[in-house]
N, C-alpha and C positions, 0 to 999 in steps of 0.2 A: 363550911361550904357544902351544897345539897349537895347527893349526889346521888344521880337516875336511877331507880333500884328496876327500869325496865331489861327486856333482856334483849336480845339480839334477835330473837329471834318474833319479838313483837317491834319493834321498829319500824317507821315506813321507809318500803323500799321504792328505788327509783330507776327508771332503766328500760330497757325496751319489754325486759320482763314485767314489770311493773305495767306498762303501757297496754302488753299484751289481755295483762288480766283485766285491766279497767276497761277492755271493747274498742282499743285504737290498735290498729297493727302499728308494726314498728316502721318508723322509716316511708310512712305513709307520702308524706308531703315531700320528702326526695325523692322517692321512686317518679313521684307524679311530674316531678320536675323535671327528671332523666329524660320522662316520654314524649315533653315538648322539645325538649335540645332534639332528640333524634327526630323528629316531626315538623323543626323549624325548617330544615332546607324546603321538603314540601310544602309545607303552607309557606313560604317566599314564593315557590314559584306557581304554585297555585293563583296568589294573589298578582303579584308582575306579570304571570303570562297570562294566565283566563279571566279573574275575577276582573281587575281594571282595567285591561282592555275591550271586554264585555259592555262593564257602567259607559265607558267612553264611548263605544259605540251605538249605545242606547243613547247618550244625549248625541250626539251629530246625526241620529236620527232624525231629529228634531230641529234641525240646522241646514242651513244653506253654508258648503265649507269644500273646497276642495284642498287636496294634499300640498300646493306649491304656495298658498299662502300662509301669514305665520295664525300662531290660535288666536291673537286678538281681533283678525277679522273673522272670526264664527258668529253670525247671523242667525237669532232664533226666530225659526218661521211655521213653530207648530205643529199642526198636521198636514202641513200643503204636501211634504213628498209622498204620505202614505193616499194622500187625496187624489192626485197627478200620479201613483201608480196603478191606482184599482179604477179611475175614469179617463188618464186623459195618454195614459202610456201602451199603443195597441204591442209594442216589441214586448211587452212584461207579461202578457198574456200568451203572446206567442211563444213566449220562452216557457209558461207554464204548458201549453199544451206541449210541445216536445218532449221537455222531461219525463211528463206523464205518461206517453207512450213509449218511451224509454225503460222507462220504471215497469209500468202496469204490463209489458211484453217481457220485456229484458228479464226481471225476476222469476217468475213464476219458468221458464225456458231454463235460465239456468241452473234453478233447483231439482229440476226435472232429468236434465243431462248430468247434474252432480249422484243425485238419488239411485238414476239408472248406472253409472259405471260404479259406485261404491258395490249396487248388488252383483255384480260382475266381478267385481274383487273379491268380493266378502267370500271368496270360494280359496279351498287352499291349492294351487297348486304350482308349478317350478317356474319360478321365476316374476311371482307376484309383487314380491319388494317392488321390482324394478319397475315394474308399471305401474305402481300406484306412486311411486316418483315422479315418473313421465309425467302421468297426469297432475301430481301434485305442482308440478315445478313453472307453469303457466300463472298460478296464483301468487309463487317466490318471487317474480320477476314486476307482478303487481301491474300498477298504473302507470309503468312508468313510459318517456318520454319514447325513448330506443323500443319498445315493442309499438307501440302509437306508430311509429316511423316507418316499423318493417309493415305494418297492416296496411299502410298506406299504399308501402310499392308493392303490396301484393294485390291491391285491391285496383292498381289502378291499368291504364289503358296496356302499357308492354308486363304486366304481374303475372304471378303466377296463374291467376284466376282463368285471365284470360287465356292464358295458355293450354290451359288445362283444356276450357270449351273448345278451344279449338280442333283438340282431336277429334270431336265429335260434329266437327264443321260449323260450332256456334259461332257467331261472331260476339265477340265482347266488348266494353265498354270500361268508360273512366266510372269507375261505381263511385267514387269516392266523390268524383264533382257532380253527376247527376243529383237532382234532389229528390228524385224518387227514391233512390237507393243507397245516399249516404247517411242517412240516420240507420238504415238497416244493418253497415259495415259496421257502425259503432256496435248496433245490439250482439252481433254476432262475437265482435270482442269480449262483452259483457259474458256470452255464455262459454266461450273459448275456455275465461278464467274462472272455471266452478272447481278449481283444487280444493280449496279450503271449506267448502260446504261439504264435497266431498270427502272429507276425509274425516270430517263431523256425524254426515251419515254414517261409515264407513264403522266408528265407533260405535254409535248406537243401532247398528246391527249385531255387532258381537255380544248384543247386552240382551238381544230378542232370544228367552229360552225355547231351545231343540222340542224340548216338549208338546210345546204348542203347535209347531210340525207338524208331529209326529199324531199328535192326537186328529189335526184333519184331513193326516194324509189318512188315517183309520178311517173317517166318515166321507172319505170320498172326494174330497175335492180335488180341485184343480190349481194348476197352479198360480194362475188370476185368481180365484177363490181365496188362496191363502195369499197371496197379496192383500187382496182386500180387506179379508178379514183378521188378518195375523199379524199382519208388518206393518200394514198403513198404523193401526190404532196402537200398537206396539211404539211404534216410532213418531209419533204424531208428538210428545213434546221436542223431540229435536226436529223438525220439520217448523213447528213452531217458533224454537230459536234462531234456523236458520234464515227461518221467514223475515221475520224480525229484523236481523244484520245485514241480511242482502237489499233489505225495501230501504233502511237508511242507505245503505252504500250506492245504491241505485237512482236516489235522488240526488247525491252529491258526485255524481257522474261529471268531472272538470278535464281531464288531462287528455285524454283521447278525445274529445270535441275540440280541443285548442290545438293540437297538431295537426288532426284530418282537416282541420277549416282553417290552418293556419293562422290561426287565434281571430277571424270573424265571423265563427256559425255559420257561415257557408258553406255550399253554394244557396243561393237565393235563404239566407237563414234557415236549413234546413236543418242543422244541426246546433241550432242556436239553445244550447241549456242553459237553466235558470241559472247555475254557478259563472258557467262563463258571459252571462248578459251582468251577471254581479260584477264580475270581473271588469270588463269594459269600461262600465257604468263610472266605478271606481280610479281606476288607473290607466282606462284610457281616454274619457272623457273627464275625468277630476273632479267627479259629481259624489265627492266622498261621503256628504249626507245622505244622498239617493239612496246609494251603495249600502250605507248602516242600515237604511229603513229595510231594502230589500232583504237583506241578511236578519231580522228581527223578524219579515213576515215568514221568510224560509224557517227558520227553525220552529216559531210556531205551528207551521202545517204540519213538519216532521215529527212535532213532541204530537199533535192532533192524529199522524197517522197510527203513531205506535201505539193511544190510547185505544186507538179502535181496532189494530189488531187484538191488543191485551183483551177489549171487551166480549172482542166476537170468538175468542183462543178458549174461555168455558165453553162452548159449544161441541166443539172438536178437538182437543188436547183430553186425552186420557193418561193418567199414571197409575202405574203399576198398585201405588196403594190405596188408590180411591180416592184420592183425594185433588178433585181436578177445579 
């Protein structure tokens, strides 16, 4: 009988060691397995909640379908709802313009009021936690139904508002149902709630170096001076982010227009936003194709607005290492 006169230590070996050497780590294709198990609950609900309820509402786009029938009567009718919103629907445009001065007032106001009380904070002294709580805790309390509620009866004919005027002998008014002044109450909420910008600025102030002060308090300036020329450019990518989250959140303005108007954009639709004309459209008239096309053209304006912040943000966003 042969027998191997190899030795042991020429034999091929096998093993993760072995694997190691040949250019395959070990355990490659279980680790990568591991990562979809803990990755599975996410992409479930990624797919259940966003992805195909997205595709679904892209085709009923394309459909004539309200909520109370079953799916086999969905009706394909093309492009007629996105045709019959851009020519034959005047509520869709009116809902675009509202938003729009929503948005295009309401933002720019509240970054301004966030900006100014962060630099107001950003100083040390006793008892600053506590107020930049205060102000933070208007943003904690959010969009929700109970602040919409309290605005109302402060805004309205026996509120605080009026009360207030009246010390000084004004007479007041139902602001909330006038249509001159009820889209106004809304904006005003919108800037009421600038905690969370603020507290953003607030950060990238602490990040602007003393230095740069220091050197143009040496050459004289002022204190508008070094604003302008210190802290804006200093701070101008977070002014940029903030830009950014507040212009989406300011288009998708729903919860405070449906309680001040009692869920009709009223009075006379003056408070009529493009989410809550969605809204309606959907579940209160059952035009749930409508409903999908309007929500298809909404998001494309909002991905169209953020590109053209993104484009116009080279211009005016400077970082610290030149690389803008």
């Amino acid at each position: 009988m042969a027998v191997s006169t190899r030795s042991p230590a020429h034999r091929p070996q096998s093993g993760p060691a072995a694997s190691q050497r040949r250019g395959r780590p070990a355990r490659h294709s279980d680790d990568g397995r591991a990562g979809y198990v803990f990755l599975a609950p996410w992409l479930l609900g990624l797919a259940a909640i966003t992805a195909i309820p997205m595709l679904m509402s892209l085709y009923l786009s394309f459909t004539d379908y309200d909520i109370l029938s079953p799916w086999s009567d969905v009706t394909w009718i093309g492009l007629d709802n996105y045709r019959e919103m851009f020519t034959a629907d005047p509520a869709f445009w009116h809902a675009v313009r509202v938003t729009l001065v929503f948005a295009l007032i309401g933002t720019p106001l509240k970054l301004g009021a966030a900006l100014g009380v962060a630099m107001l904070l950003n100083r040390s002294f006793r008892g600053s936690g506590v107020f930049r709580g205060l102000f933070y805790l208007p943003s904690l309390l959010g969009g929700s139904v109970a602040v919409a509620m309290i605005w109302r009866s402060i805004f309205d004919r026996t509120g605080a508002v009026n009360a207030f005027l009246a010390w000084f002998g004004i007479e007041g008014k139902a602001w909330v149902n006038d249509p001159s002044t009820a889209l106004g109450t809304l904006i005003l909420l919108a800037i009421w709630q600038f905690g969370a910008p603020m507290v953003i600025f607030l950060a990238g102030l602490k990040q602007v170096p003393v230095e740069l002060y220091e050197a143009a308090e040496v050459d004289g300036a002022s204190p508008f001076r070094k604003f302008l020329s210190v802290t804006l450019p200093m701070l101008s990518p977070v002014i940029f982010f903030n830009l950014v989250l507040e212009t989406i959140h300011g288009f998708q303005g729903f919860t405070s227009a449906f309680v001040l108007s009692g869920g009709t954009g009223g009075p006379v639709d003056s408070t009529l936003m493009y989410t809550l004309q969605l809204y309606l459209k959907g579940f209160a008239n059952f035009e749930m194709g409508y409903a999908s096309a309007m929500a298809w053209v909404f998001l494309l304006a909002i991905g169209l607005v953020t590109v053209v912040i993104f484009r116009t943000g080279r211009f005016w966003v400077h970082y610290s290492d030149g690389d803008d």
